[in-house]
VEXLUM-573850 format. One record per atom (N, C-alpha, C): x, y, z; residue number from 1; residue in three letters. Coordinates in Angstrom, 1 decimal, always signed. Layout:
((X,Y,Z),NUM,"ALA"),
...
END
This chain:
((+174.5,+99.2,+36.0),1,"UNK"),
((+173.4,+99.2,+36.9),1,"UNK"),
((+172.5,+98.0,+36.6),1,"UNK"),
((+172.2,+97.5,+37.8),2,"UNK"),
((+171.0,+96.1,+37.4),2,"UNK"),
((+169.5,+96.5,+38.0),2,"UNK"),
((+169.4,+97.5,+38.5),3,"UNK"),
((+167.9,+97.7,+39.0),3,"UNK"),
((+167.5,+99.1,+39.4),3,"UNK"),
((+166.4,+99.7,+39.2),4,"UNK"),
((+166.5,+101.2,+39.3),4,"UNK"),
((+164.9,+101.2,+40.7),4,"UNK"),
((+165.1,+101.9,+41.2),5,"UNK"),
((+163.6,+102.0,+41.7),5,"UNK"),
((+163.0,+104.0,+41.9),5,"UNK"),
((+162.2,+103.9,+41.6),6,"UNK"),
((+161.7,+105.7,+41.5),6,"UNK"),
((+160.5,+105.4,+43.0),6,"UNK"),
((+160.8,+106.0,+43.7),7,"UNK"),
((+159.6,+106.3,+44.8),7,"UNK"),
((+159.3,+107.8,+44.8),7,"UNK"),
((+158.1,+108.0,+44.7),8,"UNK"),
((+157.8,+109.2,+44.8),8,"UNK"),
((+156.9,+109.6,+45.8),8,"UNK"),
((+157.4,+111.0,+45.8),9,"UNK"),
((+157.2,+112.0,+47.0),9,"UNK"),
((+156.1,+112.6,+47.0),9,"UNK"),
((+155.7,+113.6,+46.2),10,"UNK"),
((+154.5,+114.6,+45.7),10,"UNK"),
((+154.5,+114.5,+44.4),10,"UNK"),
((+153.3,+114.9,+44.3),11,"UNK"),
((+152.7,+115.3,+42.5),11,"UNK"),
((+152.1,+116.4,+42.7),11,"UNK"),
((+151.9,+117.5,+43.0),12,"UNK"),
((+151.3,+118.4,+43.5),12,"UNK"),
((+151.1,+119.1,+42.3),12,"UNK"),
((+149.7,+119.0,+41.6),13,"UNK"),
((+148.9,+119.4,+40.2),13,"UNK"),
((+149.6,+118.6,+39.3),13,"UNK"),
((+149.7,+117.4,+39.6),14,"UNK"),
((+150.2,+116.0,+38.4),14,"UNK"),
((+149.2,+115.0,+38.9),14,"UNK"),
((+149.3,+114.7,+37.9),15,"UNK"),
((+148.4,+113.3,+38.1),15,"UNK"),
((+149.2,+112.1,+38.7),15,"UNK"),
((+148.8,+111.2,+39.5),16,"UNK"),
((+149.2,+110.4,+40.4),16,"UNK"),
((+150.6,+109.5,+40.4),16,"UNK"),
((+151.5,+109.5,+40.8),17,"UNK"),
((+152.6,+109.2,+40.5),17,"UNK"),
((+152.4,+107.7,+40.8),17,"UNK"),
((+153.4,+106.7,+40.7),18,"UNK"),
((+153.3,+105.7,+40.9),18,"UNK"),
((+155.0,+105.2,+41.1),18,"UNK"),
((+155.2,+104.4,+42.4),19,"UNK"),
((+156.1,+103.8,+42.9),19,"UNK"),
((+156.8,+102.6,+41.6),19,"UNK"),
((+157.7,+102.8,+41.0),20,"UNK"),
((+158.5,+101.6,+39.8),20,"UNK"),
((+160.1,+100.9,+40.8),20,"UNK"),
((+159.8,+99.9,+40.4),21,"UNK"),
((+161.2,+99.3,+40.5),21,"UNK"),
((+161.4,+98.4,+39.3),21,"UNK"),
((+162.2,+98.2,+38.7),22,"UNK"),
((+162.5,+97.5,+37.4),22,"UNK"),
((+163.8,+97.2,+37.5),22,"UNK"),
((+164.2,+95.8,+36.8),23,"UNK"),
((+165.6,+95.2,+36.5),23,"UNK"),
((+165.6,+94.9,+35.3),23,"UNK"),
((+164.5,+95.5,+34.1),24,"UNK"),
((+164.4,+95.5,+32.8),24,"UNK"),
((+165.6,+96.2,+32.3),24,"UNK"),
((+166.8,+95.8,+31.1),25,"UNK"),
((+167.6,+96.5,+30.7),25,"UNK"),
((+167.3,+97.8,+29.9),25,"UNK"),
((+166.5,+97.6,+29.2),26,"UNK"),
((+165.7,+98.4,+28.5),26,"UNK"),
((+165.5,+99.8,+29.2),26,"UNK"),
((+164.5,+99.7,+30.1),27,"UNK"),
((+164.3,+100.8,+31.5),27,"UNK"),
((+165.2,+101.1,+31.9),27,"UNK"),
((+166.5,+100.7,+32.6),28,"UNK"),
((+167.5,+100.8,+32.6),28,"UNK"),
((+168.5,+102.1,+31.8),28,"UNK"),
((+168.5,+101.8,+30.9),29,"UNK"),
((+169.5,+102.0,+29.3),29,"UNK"),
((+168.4,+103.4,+29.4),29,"UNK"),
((+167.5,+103.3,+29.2),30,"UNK"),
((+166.5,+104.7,+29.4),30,"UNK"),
((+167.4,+105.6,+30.2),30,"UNK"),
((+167.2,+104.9,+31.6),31,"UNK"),
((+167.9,+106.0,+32.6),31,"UNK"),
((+168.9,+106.7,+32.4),31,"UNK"),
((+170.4,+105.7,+32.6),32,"UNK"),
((+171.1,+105.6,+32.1),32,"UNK"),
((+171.7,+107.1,+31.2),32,"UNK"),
((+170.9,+106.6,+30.0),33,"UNK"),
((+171.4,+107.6,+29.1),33,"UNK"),
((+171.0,+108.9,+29.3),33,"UNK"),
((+169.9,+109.4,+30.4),34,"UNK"),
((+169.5,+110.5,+31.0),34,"UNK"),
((+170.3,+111.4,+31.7),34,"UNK"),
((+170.3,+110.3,+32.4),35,"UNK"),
((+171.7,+110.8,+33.5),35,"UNK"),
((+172.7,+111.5,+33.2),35,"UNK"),
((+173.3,+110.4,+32.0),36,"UNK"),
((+174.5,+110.5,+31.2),36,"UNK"),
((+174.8,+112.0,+30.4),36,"UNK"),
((+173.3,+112.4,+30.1),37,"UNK"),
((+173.3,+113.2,+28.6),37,"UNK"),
((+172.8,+114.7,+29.3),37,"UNK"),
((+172.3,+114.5,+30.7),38,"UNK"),
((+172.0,+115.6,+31.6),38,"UNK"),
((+173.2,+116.7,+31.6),38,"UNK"),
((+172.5,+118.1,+31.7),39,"UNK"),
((+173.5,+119.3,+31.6),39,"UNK"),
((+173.6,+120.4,+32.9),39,"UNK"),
((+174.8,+120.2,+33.4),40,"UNK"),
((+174.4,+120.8,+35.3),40,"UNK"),
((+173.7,+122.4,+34.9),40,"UNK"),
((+173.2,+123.2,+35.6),41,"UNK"),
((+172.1,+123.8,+35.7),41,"UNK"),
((+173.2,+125.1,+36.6),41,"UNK"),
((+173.4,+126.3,+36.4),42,"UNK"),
((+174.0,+127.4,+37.0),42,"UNK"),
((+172.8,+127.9,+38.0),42,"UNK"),
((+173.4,+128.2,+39.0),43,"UNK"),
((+172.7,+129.4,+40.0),43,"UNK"),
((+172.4,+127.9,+41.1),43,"UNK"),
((+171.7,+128.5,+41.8),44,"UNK"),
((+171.2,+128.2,+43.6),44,"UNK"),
((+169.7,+127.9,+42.9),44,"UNK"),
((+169.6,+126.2,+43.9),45,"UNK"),
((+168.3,+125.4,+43.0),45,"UNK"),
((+167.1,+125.9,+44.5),45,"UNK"),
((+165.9,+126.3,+43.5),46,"UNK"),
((+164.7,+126.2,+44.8),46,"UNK"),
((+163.4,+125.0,+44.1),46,"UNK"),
((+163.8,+124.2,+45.1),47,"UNK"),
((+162.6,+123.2,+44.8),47,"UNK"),
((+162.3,+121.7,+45.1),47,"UNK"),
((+161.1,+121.6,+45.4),48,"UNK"),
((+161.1,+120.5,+46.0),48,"UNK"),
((+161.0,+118.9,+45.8),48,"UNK"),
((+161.0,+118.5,+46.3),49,"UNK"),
((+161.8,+116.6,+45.9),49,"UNK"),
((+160.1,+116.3,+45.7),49,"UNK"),
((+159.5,+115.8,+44.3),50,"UNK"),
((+159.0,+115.1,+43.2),50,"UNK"),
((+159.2,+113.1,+43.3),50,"UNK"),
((+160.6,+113.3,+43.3),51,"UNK"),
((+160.6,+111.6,+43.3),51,"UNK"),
((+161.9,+111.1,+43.7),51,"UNK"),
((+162.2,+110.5,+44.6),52,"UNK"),
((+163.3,+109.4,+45.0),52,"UNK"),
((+163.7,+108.7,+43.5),52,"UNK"),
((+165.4,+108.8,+43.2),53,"UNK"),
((+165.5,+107.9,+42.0),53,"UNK"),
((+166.6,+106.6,+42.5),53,"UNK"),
((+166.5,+105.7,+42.7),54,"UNK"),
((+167.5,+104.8,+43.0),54,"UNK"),
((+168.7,+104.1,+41.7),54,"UNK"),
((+170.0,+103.7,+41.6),55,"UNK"),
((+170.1,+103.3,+40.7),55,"UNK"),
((+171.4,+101.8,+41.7),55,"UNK"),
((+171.1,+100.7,+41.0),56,"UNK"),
((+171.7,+100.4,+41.8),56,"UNK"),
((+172.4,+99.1,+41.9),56,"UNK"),
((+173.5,+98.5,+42.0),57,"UNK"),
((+174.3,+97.4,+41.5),57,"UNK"),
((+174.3,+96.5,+42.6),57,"UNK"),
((+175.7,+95.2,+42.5),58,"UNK"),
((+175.4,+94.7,+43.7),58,"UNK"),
((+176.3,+95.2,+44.9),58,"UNK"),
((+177.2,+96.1,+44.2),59,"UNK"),
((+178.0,+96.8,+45.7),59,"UNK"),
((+177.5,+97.8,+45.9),59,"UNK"),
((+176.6,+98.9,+44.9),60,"UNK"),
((+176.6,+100.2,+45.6),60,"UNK"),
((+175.0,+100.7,+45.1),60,"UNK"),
((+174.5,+101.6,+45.6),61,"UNK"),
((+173.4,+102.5,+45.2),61,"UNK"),
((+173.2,+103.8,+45.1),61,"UNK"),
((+173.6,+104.5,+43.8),62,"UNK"),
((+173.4,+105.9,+43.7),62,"UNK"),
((+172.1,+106.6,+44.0),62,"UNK"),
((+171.7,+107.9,+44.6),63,"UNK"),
((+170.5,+108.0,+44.9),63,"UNK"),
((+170.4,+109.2,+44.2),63,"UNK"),
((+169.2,+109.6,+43.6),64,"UNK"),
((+169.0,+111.4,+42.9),64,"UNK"),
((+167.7,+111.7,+42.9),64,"UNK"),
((+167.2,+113.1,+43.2),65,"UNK"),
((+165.8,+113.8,+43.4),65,"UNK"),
((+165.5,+113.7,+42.1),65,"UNK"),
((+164.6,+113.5,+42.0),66,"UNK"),
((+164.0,+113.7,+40.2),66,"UNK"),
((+162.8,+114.2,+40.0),66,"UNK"),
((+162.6,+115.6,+39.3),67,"UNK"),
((+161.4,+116.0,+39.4),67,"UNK"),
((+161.7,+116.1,+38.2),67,"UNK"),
((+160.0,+115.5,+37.3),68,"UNK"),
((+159.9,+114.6,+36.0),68,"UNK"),
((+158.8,+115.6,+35.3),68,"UNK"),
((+157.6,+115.9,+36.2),69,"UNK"),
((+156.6,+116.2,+35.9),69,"UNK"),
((+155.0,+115.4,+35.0),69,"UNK"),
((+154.7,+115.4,+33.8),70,"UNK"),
((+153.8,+115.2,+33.1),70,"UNK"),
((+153.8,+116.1,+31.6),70,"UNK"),
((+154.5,+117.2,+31.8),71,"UNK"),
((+154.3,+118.4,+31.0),71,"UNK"),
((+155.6,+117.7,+29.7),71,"UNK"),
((+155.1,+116.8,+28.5),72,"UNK"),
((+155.8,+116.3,+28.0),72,"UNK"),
((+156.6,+117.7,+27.0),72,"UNK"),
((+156.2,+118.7,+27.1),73,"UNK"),
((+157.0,+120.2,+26.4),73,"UNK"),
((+158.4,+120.9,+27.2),73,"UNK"),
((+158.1,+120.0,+28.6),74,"UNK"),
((+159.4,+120.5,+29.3),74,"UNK"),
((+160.5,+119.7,+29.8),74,"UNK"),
((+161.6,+120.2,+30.2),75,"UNK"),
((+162.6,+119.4,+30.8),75,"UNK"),
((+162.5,+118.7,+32.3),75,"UNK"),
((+163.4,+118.1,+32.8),76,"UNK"),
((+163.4,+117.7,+34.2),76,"UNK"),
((+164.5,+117.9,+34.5),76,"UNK"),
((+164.1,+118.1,+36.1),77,"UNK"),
((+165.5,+118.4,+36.7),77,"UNK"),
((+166.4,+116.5,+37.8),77,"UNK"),
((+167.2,+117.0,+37.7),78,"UNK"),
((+167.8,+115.6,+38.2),78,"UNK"),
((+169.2,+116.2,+39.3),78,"UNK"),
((+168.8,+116.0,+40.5),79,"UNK"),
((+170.1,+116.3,+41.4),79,"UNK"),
((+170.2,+115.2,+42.3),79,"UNK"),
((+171.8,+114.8,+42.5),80,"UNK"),
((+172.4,+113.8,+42.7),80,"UNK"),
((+173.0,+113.8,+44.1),80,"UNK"),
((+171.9,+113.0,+45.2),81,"UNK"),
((+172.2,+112.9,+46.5),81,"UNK"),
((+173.6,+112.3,+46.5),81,"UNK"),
((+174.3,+113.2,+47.6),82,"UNK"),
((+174.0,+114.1,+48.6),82,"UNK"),
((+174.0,+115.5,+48.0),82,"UNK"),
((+174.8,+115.6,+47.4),83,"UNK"),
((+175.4,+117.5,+47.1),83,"UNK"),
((+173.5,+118.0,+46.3),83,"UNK"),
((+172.7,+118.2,+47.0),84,"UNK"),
((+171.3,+118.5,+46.6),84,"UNK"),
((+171.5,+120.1,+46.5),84,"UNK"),
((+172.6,+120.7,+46.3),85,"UNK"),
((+172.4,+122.5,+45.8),85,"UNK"),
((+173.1,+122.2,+44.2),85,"UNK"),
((+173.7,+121.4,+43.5),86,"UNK"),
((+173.6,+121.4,+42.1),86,"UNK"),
((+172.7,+120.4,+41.7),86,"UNK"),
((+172.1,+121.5,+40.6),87,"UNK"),
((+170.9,+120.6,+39.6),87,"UNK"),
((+171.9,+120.1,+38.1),87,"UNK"),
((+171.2,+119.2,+37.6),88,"UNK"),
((+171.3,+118.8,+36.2),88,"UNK"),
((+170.1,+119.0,+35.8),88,"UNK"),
((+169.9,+119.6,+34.3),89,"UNK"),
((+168.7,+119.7,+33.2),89,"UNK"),
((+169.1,+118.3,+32.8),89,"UNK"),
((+167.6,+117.5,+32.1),90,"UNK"),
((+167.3,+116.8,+31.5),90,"UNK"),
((+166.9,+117.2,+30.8),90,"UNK"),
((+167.5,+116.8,+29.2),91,"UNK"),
((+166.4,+117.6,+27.7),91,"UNK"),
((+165.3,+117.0,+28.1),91,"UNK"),
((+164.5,+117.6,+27.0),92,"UNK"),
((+163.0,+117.6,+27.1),92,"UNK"),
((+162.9,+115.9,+26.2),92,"UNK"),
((+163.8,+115.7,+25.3),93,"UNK"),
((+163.6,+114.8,+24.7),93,"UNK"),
((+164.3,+113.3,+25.5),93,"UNK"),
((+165.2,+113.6,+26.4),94,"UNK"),
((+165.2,+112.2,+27.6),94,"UNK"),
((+164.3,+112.9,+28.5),94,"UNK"),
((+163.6,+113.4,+28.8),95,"UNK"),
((+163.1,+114.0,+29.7),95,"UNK"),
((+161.8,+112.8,+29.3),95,"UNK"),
((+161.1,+113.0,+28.3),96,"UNK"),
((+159.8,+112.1,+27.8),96,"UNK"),
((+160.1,+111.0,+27.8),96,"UNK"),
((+161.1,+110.1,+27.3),97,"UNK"),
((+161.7,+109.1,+27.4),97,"UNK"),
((+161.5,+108.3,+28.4),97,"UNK"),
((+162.1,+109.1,+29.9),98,"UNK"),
((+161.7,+108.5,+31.2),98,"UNK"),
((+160.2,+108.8,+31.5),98,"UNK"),
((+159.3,+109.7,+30.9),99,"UNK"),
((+158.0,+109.6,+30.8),99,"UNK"),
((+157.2,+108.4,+30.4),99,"UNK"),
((+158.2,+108.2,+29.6),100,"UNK"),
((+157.2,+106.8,+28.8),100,"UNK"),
((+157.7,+105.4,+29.5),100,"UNK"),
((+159.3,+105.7,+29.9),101,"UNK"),
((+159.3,+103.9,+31.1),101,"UNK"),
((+158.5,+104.7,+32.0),101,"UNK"),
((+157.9,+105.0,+33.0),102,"UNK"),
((+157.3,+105.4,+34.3),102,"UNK"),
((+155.8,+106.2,+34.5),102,"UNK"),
((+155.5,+105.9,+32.7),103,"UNK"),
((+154.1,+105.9,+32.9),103,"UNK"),
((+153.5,+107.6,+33.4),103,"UNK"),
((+154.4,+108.6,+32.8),104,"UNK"),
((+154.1,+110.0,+33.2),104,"UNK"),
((+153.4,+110.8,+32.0),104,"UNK"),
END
């Protein structure tokens, strides 16, 4: 991947989200290893889209919901458009990680 962009949707009792696009590798390698180290989630997901995640090269762009939160004690969830009825857990500890590139 060479560039990621996060647009967000709602913060609904979070503090203000903020639209990132970055081609930092660093930021990147963050994500990346999130994704990577994510654990799919059993049962039927209810919940609603948090933030647009883009990831993206120069032939293709993967797209996934990402609800991140602020609550640095919990996990995030990460589902990978299109198939939006399986979730992935993000540990709590890449979970903060993408907190700290994205300013949450």
């Amino acid at each position: 991947m060479n560039r990621i962009k996060l647009t967000c949707k709602i913060t609904i009792g979070e503090p203000p989200c903020a639209n990132i696009e970055s081609q930092d590798l660093d930021v990147i390698a963050v994500v990346e290893t999130a994704i990577s180290n994510a654990e799919q989630m059993p049962g039927m997901l209810n919940y609603a889209v948090e933030s647009i995640l883009r990831l993206s090269t120069q032939e293709k762009t993967e797209s996934y919901y990402l609800n991140l939160g602020s609550d640095r004690e919990s996990s995030a969830l990460l589902v990978k458009w299109p198939d939006t009825s399986t979730g992935y857990e993000i540990s709590t500890e890449d979970a903060n990680r993408l907190r700290d590139v994205f300013g949450r």
